[in-house]
N, C-alpha and C positions, 0 to 999 in steps of 0.2 A: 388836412382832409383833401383828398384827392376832387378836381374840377370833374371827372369823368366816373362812369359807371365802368363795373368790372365788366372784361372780352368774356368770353367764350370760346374754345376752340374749334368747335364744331353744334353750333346753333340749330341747327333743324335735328343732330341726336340731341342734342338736349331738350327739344321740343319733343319729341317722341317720347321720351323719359317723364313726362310730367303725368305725374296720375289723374285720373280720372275721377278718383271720391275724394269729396274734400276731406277733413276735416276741423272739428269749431274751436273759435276762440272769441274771446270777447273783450271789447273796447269799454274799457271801464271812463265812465264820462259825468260822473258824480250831479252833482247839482249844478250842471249846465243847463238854462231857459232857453232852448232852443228855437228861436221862430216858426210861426208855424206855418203848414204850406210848402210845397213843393218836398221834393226828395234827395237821399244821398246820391252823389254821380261820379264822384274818382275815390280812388282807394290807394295809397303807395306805404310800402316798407319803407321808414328811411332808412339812411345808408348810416345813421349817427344813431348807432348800438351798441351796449355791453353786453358782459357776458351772460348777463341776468332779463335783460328785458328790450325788447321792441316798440320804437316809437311807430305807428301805424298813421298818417296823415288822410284824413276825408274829405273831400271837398262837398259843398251839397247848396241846393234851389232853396228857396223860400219863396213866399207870397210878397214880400219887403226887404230882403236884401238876399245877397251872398257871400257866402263864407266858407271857411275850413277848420277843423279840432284837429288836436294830436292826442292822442292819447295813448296807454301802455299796453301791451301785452308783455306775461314775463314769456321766457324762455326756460327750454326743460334745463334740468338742472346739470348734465354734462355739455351745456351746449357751449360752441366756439364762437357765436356769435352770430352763427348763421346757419342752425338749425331750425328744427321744429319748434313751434308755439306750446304753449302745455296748455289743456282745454282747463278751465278753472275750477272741475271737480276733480282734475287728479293730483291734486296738491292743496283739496280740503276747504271745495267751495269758493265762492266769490269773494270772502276777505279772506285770499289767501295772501294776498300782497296789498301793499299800499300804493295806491297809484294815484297820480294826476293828469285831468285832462285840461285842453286849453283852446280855447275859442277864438277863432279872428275872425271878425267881419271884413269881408271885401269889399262890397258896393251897396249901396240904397238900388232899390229901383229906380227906373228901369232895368238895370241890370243888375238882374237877381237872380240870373241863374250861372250859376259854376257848373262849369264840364270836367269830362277827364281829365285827370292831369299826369304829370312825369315827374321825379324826383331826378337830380341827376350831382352826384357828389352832398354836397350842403345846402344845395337849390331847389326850389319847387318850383315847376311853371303851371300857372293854370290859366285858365282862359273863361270869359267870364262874356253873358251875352244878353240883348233885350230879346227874350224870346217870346213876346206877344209880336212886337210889330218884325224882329229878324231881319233889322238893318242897320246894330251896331253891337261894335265887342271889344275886347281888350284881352289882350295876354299881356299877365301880370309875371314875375318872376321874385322868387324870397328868398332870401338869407332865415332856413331855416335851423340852425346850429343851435341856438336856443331856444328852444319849443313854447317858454315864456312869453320871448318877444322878437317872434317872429322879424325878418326886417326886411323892406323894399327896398328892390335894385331899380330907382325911378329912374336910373338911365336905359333901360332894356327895354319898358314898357311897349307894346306896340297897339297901337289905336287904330279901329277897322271902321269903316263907318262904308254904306251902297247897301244896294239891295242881294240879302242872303249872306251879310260877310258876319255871320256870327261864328262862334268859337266850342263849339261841343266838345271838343276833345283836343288833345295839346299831345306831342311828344317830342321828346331831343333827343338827342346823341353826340356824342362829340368823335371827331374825324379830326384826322393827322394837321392839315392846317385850321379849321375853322371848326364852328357848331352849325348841325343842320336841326333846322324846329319844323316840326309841323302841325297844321292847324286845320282841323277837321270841321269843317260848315255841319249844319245842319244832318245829323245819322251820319255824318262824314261821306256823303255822296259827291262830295266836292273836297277835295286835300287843297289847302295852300303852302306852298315848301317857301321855307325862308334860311337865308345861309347868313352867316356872322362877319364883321369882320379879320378874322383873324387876331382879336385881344382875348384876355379871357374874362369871362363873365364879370367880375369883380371891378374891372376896369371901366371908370367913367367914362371911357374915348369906344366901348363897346358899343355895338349897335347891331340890328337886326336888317336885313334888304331882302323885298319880295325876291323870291328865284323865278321858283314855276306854281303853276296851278294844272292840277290833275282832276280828270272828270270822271268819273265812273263811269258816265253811261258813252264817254269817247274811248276805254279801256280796249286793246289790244288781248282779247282773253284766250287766242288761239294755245299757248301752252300754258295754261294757268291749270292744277291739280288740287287735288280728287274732281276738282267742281269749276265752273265758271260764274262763280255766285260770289259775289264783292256787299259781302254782309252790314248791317245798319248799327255798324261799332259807335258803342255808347263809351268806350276809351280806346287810345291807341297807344300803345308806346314803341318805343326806338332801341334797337341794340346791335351792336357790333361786335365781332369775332377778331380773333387775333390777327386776322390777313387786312384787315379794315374794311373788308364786305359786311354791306348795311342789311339789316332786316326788321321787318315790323309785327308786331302782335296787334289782334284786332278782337274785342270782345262783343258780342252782343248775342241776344233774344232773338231764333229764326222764329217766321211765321209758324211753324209748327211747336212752340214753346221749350225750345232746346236752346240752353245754352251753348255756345261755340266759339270755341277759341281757335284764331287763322293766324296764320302763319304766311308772311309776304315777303317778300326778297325785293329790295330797294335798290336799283342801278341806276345813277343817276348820269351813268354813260349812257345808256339808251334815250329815245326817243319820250317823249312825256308818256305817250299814249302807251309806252311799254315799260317805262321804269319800274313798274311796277306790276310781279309775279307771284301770284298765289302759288302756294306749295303744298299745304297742307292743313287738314283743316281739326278740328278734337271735338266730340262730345262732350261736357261736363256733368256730373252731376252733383249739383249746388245743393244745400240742403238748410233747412228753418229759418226758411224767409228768405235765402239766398239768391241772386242773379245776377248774370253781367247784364240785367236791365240798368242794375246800378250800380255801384264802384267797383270798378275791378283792375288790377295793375298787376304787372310782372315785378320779381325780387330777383337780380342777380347776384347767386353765391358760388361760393370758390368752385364749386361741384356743379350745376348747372343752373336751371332754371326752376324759381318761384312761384307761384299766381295768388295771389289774393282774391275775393269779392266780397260783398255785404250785403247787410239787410236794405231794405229800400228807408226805414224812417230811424232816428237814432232814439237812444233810449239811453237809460239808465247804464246798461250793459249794452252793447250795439253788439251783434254777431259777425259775424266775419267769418271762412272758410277760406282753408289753406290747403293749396295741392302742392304737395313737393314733390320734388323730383327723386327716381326710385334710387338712386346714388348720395341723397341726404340722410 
């Protein structure tokens, strides 16, 4: 299994390409006692699929801890592995298949709340934060290959503690020499970038080093497209194209109750205050219960780009909505 997520050859048309109506699938999560309090907040496809079925990872808050399930979505029945979801009435209702879901606890309180997060090869990062007082957090990193049992890369961990350094939202990407991570404070109105050394994740002698810290409200928004509106992304993820040019997805809930997926261009040649360029921005339209108020991630396949989101609380059946790209 590859350390890295699949390129793109051209990123912002495959961002054009991603539809705009989802549609549903459901996270079958059987007789899991879920804590109660607080909400779902990351959503990722992993990358550890067959041809039959999707493991779907969640991250989500409670009142008393945090944590994340995996659970299955199958796949329509000609798929390569990285098709469309099948909605569970068209293959004859909710035991149309046999599934298993799976539970991990993160943390006790204080730190009960899980943000967005990234899957990246066999790895999941999520980042985990006390969000009453919101002056400490942790990004976590797993060995998720077996959906069972999960496993901590306790050498990666990174430990935040000052005032506002919590962790809403995580994303990575891997670059020609190292991994660039980033870690989204509070609505992610504040980015912290962290660069790796140069090992690969897997490796004990790996480690994580503050780079930059990007501000929103110190943004350079003079060529920033359709809008100069740096949105209250409840996830973000990371992705790179075949030339090694970075870019980011940003999900969230505008003031006027619209989902909106952006689209950001990451040079980390530029200035801090300009590394970072808005491009374009998407409408979504979520549906039965859906929002990027809560989980929501990109799925990169051979053909372009994915998106996920979910319901806000989990259930029996959790919903989910899938926009694929019109090239799937």
């Amino acid at each position: 299994m590859s350390d890295a997520n699949p390129q793109l050859s051209n990123v912002p048309e495959a961002f054009s390409k991603i539809r705009q109506q989802g549609r549903i699938g459901k996270i079958k999560t059987g007789s899991i006692d879920f804590p109660y309090g607080g909400h779902l907040q990351g959503l990722q496809r992993s990358y550890l699929v067959g041809n039959s079925a999707a493991t779907m990872i969640v991250s989500s808050s409670s009142d008393s801890e945090s944590y994340f399930f995996m659970g299955i979505l199958p796949l329509s029945s000609d798929s390569d592995g990285s098709s469309a979801l099948v909605r569970p009435w068209e293959s004859g209702g909710e035991d149309h298949t046999e599934t298993i879901a799976y539970y991990h606890k993160l943390c006790d309180a204080p730190l009960k709340h899980a943000g967005g997060i990234q899957v990246i090869g066999p790895y999941l990062v999520v980042g985990v934060e006390d969000n009453s007082s919101r002056d400490r957090s942790k990004v976590f990193f797993y060995d998720v290959s077996d959906p069972a049992s999960p496993q901590p890369l306790q050498h990666l961990a990174i430990e935040r503690s000052g005032h506002g350094l919590t962790a809403g939202a995580v994303g990575i990407v891997k670059r020609s020499l190292d991994y660039l991570l980033v870690v989204g404070r509070w609505d992610s109105a504040i980015l912290d970038f962290y660069v790796s050394n140069g090992k690969p994740l897997y490796d004990a002698d790996c480690r994580f080093s503050p780079w930059r810290i990007w501000d929103s409200s110190d943004a350079d928004r003079s060529d920033w497209c359709p809008d100069h509106t740096w949105g209250s992304h409840q996830s973000l993820n990371l992705v790179s194209d075949t030339s090694g040019r970075l870019y980011g997805l940003g999900f969230n809930r505008n003031d006027e109750g619209v989902d909106c997926l952006d689209l950001f261009r990451l040079d980390p040649s530029q200035s801090t205050s300009k590394m970072i360029q808005k491009l374009n921005t998407k409408p979504m339209h979520c549906c039965s219960g859906v929002s990027f108020r809560y989980g929501a991630g990109i799925f990169v396949t051979p053909n372009g780009l994915a998106v996920y989101a979910c319901e806000r609380d989990p259930h029996g059946w959790t919903t989910v909505n899938e926009f694929w790209c019109d090239d799937q």
